[in-house]
C-alpha angles and dihedrals in degrees: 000000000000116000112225114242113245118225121231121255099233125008105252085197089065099033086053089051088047096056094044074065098043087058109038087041111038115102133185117200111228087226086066091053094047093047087049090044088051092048106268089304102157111213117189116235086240097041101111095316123174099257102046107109107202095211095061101118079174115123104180082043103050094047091050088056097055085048094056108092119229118222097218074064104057135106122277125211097214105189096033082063090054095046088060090038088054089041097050081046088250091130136004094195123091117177116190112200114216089217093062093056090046095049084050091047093059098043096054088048084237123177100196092100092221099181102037085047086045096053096044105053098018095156089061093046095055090063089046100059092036079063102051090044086056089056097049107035110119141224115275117248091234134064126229112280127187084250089068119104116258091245089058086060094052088049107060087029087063092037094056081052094062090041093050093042083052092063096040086061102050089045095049097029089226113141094186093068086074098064090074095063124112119279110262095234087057097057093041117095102184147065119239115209134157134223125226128250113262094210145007126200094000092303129110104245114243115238110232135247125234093247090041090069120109149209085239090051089080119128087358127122109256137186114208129178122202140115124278120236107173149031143182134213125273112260135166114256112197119238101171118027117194135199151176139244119225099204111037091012102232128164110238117196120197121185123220118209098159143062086257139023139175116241124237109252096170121061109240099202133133090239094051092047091053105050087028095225099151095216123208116252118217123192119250120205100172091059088040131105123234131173128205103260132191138166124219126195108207124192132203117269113251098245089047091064122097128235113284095002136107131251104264117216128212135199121251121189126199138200144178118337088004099074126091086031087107141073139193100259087018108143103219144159111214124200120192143107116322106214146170120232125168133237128272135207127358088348094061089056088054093036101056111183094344103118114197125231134229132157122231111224126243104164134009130205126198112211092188111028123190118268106252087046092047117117120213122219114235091233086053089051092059091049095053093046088050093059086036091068096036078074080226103097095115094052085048097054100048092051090055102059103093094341082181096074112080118238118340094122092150090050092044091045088053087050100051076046086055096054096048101043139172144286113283101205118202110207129224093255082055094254111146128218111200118235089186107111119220127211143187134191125201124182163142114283107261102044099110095252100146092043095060084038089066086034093075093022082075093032096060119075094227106037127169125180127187142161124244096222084039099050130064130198092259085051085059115042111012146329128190120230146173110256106234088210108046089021082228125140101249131158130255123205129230131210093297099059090037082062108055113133087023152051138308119199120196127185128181084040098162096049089066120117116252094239089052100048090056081071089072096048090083098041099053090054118024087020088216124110117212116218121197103168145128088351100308116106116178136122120254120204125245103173091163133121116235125226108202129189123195155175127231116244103268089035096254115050106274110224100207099061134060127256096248083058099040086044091060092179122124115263090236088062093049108050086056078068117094099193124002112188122209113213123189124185101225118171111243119178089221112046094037091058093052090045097052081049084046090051090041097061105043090051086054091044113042077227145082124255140257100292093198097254129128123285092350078295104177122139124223122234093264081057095054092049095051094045094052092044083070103050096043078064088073124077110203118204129195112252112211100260097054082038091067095030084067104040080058079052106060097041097057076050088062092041096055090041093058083045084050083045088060097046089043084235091121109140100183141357106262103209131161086274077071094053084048087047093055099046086052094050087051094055099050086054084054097046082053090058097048093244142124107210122060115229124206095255082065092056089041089055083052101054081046100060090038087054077041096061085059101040092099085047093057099039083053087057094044092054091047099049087050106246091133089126113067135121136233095269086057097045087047087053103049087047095053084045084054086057101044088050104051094043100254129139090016118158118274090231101059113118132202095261095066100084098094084056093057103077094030092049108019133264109286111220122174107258094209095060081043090052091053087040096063097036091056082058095067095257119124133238093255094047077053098053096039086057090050106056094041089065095037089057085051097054088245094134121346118206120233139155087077089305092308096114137041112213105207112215109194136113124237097247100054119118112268099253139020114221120217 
């Protein structure tokens, strides 16, 4: 019984001819590509051009003007300029988009269906247009010179073979001459890949989950999102494997299209067969093909997982041009071939007729690039430079990180500091001194620390977060582990390592076992993390900030006993802090009642409310990142005279920490970590104001957030000694004290040697900087100047210098306020 013979569905012969045209014909306009650039602002040809002369009263002028074409304006033939660029070696890359096929496809009123054909049965259609690339490419514009690579010379010496064989064979009509040509993957220097289509019927396609993909997906092109968690190493894979004879000396070329393949022993030639010599084949790598060749685990985002089930992980393999384009906590989505392959070795004999699956990558997409590789819009320029030049930027930004969370300016104001950092210098003798700035925020249960903890661990474009009781010291700096692919003993980073550039965010700090939290000793200093194990010893960077939550020791703050005691943390671990916040939760009529309005509406209006600041004005955290891209492109440096005002500075710190020693009220060690903390602190002011010298109201800022992250402390201490009952001239009293005793808001013209005065005259501070002090506290202007003049009257502090200063006349051991 005859079987009857299937059609094809499409006719490969036509579709081939259809996409020579497509790229020898397509052309994309450069206007197109500028209004797209300038975010789909459309600008008129006559709308103020170069060459319009206002004064041209000239009609007939004027109108042949708007007739002559311009050549920035013509047409471009995009792939036929690829083609030229692949032919001169200036790239070895050649992505077709599917949009463009489509939009060609349209135009022309063809019926193929290319890029349905092109989605459906990828893996074909890679072969045809490589064919048809192979037809049209054209000759470079430059000869071979002997500064040319070796491999340039083999390849137009193997193309002018084929061509040659090519000729030979229409001359002699003789088709077998064309079975000695080169293979076609030999002669080709370049990967071919597609790009998805971005939308289909007026709608944005969706990228796939893991556990969203499909038997019917096969072969098909796929776009799938998840998080990468592990990469290999790049290693050549070979396509085309070569050898020699030993007898007639002929090349053999085998391609490889699979995992594994079986080489050729016996020579194939017509020479061998002849004289049936049966010559030897030896394996030539030098006359061989490889491609770059990597392997990347991804892992199902965490919002993508169901109820009660695990993350599922998929294979991606990736060639050529494709490899190095992934790292270990990239957010991707990853478009490329969906396939079957079956297992090998001893897993092929467990596995029976189970075959494995992996996608072969054709394009790959970063949702959070690194800062120095991130692209702004042209819209979200404007915008920074609107707030830029409001001189508020710095209020702005810190409102916008979690704007959903009530109060906590000063803690949202350190971790937009965070984010931005400092300068790490690197000295002449190679010692490295880290910019990264390191936080830690311990609180009360119920102050929002682990939501502002994920907050900037998305922001970020490397963020990590972890939990202390779920992490161990080898989670978070290094494990080592068997390569399934090369069966080799390698090491895999934890979150440590995945964060590096970026930002590590801890909660349950303080839950950690002790063993486990020395592993970040190293990191939050040298930011390098030292591996001795299973016979590899290296050093693997870790150049992160961490972000650390925790509890105080009994869960809630415990009144009756000091910080140092409630803190329970070594003192090693908390001078790598910059800055460590204290947050109580003390009930206060006034601001309970605005956060439970706060938490109210949010909760009515799916939004936050109004934060205070001009016009509505917040940025998104695209915003945000972009925002701090820019700054982290500045490099501040001290100037002399900042330089000695902070070096005053630190030493009235240390002054006031040996008087706190002595009260047993010392919150936390200052130690010269404190002076690098501060400078830090300063540059990353600087960076938010686009500039590269730091300026003393940045160090000033500094010394505030650092007196910020104490201030609940302090409040805690006022309401159990008692002191619930003062006024605003007391409270105005106890916070310009504050000041003269940490060394803020002092005058510009103080000297070192001043020292000796100051207990015999008063402490000097600049009663400008005090005056904007007190007013950023809540309190008015006339609660300011009543103040003022009552201590005035008591000889508390006098003002001189034509009211620009505020000498402060009281000794050291005076009670902290005096009530009136």
């Amino acid at each position: 019984m005859a079987l009857f013979n299937m059609k094809a569905p499409v006719e490969y012969g036509e579709q081939q001819e259809a996409f020579e045209h497509f790229l020898t014909d397509f052309k994309t306009s450069a206007q197109e590509t500028i209004t797209t650039a300038l975010g789909n602002i459309t600008i008129n040809e006559d709308d103020l051009s170069d060459d319009y002369d206002f004064m041209d009263e000239d009609d007939e002028g004027e109108q042949q003007r708007r007739r002559q074409p311009r050549g920035e304006k013509q047409p471009v033939h995009k792939y036929k300029v690829m083609l030229q660029e692949l032919a001169d070696r200036k790239t070895n890359e050649v992505v077709i988009e599917l949009d463009d096929i489509h939009t060609f496809e349209e135009d022309l009123g063809l019926e193929l269906k290319l890029v349905e054909s092109v989605e459906k049965n990828t893996k074909h259609y890679v072969e045809i247009l490589s064919r048809a690339i192979d037809k049209l490419m054209p000759q470079p514009t430059q000869g071979l010179t002997f500064k040319d690579d070796v491999l340039d010379v083999l390849m137009a010496n193997r193309a002018q073979r084929n061509a040659d064989l090519v000729g030979a064979a229409d001359r002699n009509s003789d088709p077998a001459l064309l079975n000695e040509q080169y293979p076609a993957q030999l002669t080709r220097r370049y990967t071919l890949v597609f790009k998805p289509r971005t939308a289909m019927s007026g709608e944005p396609l969706k990228a796939l989950s893991v556990r969203q993909v499909r038997g019917d997906h096969l072969g098909h092109l796929i776009t799938i999102r998840g998080i990468a968690t592990r990469v290999s190493d790049v290693k050549p894979i070979v396509q085309v494997s070569a050898y020699t004879c030993d007898r007639c000396g002929c090349e053999i070329f085998q391609p490889v299209s699979d995992k594994q393949y079986g080489p050729l022993t016996l020579c194939p030639s017509k020479d061998c067969k002849e004289n049936q010599a049966k010559g030897q084949l030896y394996p030539s790598s030098r006359a061989s093909k490889f491609l770059p060749f990597q392997e990347v685990k991804i892992q199902e985002l965490a919002e993508q997982v169901p109820i009660g089930q695990i993350p599922r992980t998929l294979t991606v393999l990736c060639y050529g041009t494709l490899v190095r384009k992934v790292h270990p906590g990239d957010t991707v989505d990853i478009s490329g071939i969906f396939l079957p392959t079956p297992y090998t070795g001893f897993q092929a004999m467990r596995a029976g007729l189970l075959t494995d699956t992996y996608l072969e990558a054709h394009d790959v997409v970063q949702h959070k690039k690194a800062y120095e590789d991130m692209q702004i819009d042209p819209l979200m320029e404007r915008r920074i430079a609107k707030s830029f030049q409001s001189g508020n930027q710095y209020e702005y930004l810190a409102k916008s990180i979690a704007p959903e969370i009530f109060g906590h300016l000063d803690v949202k104001k350190a971790l937009l500091l965070l984010l931005v950092g400092g300068v790490t210098k690197e000295v002449g003798d190679g010692m490295r001194i880290r910019g990264d700035i390191n936080i830690c925020l311990m609180g009360d249960p119920g102050v929002a620390k682990s939501q502002l903890l994920k907050y900037i661990s998305k922001v970020a474009p490397r963020g990590v977060y972890t939990s202390g009781r779920g992490s161990s010291g080898v989670g978070l700096t290094a494990a080592v582990m068997r390569d399934p692919v090369t069966d080799e003993m390698v090491l895999e980073g934890g979150a440590l390592v995945l964060a590096d550039n970026g930002v590590c965010c801890i909660d349950e700090f303080d839950k950690m076992d002790d063993n486990d939290r020395t592993a970040i000793h190293e990191v939050m200093e040298q930011q390098t993390i030292s591996i001795s194990k299973a016979g590899i010893s290296t050093s693997l960077n870790a150049r992160t900030s961490i972000l650390a939550a925790a509890n105080p020791l009994y869960g809630r703050y415990n009144t009756r006993l000091t910080a140092v005691e409630n803190i329970n943390l070594p003192a090693a671990l908390l001078s790598r802090f910059d800055v460590m916040f204290l947050l109580l939760d003390t009930p206060t009529r006034e601001t309970d009642a605005q956060l439970a309005k706060h938490v109210a509406y949010v909760h009515m209006h799916n939004k936050h409310p109004d934060l205070g600041t001009a016009d509505g004005f917040v940025f998104s955290p695209a915003e945000v990142r972009a925002y701090v891209a820019k700054a982290r492109t500045f490099r501040p440096v001290l100037p002399q005279n900042v330089a000695d005002y902070m070096v005053k500075t630190y030493v009235r710190l240390r002054n006031q920490h040996k008087r706190n020693e002595k009260k047993s009220q010392n919150f936390g060690h200052t130690t010269p970590r404190t002076l690098l903390g501060i400078v830090r602190l300063a540059q990353a002011l600087a960076r938010l104001r686009f500039s590269n010298t730091v300026t003393q109201e940045d160090v000033d800022e500094a010394l505030r957030l650092m007196e910020a992250s104490k201030e609940s402390l302090a409040m805690d201490d006022g309401n159990r000694s008692g002191r619930r009952g003062l006024n605003a001239s007391s409270k105005i009293f106890n916070l310009v004290k504050g000041l003269a005793d940490s060394g803020a808001c002092r005058a510009d013209e103080m000297e070192d040697d001043d020292e000796d005065n100051e207990n015999e005259f008063g402490v000097e501070l600049n009663l400008r900087k005090v005056k904007e002090r007190v007013i950023a506290k809540g309190f008015t202007e006339n609660q300011w100047l009543t103040a003022l003049e009552e201590y005035t009257d008591l000889n508390i502090w006098q003002t001189t210098g034509n009211g620009t200063r505020l000498v402060f006349i009281v000794a050291d051991d005076r009670e902290g306020s005096q009530e009136l």
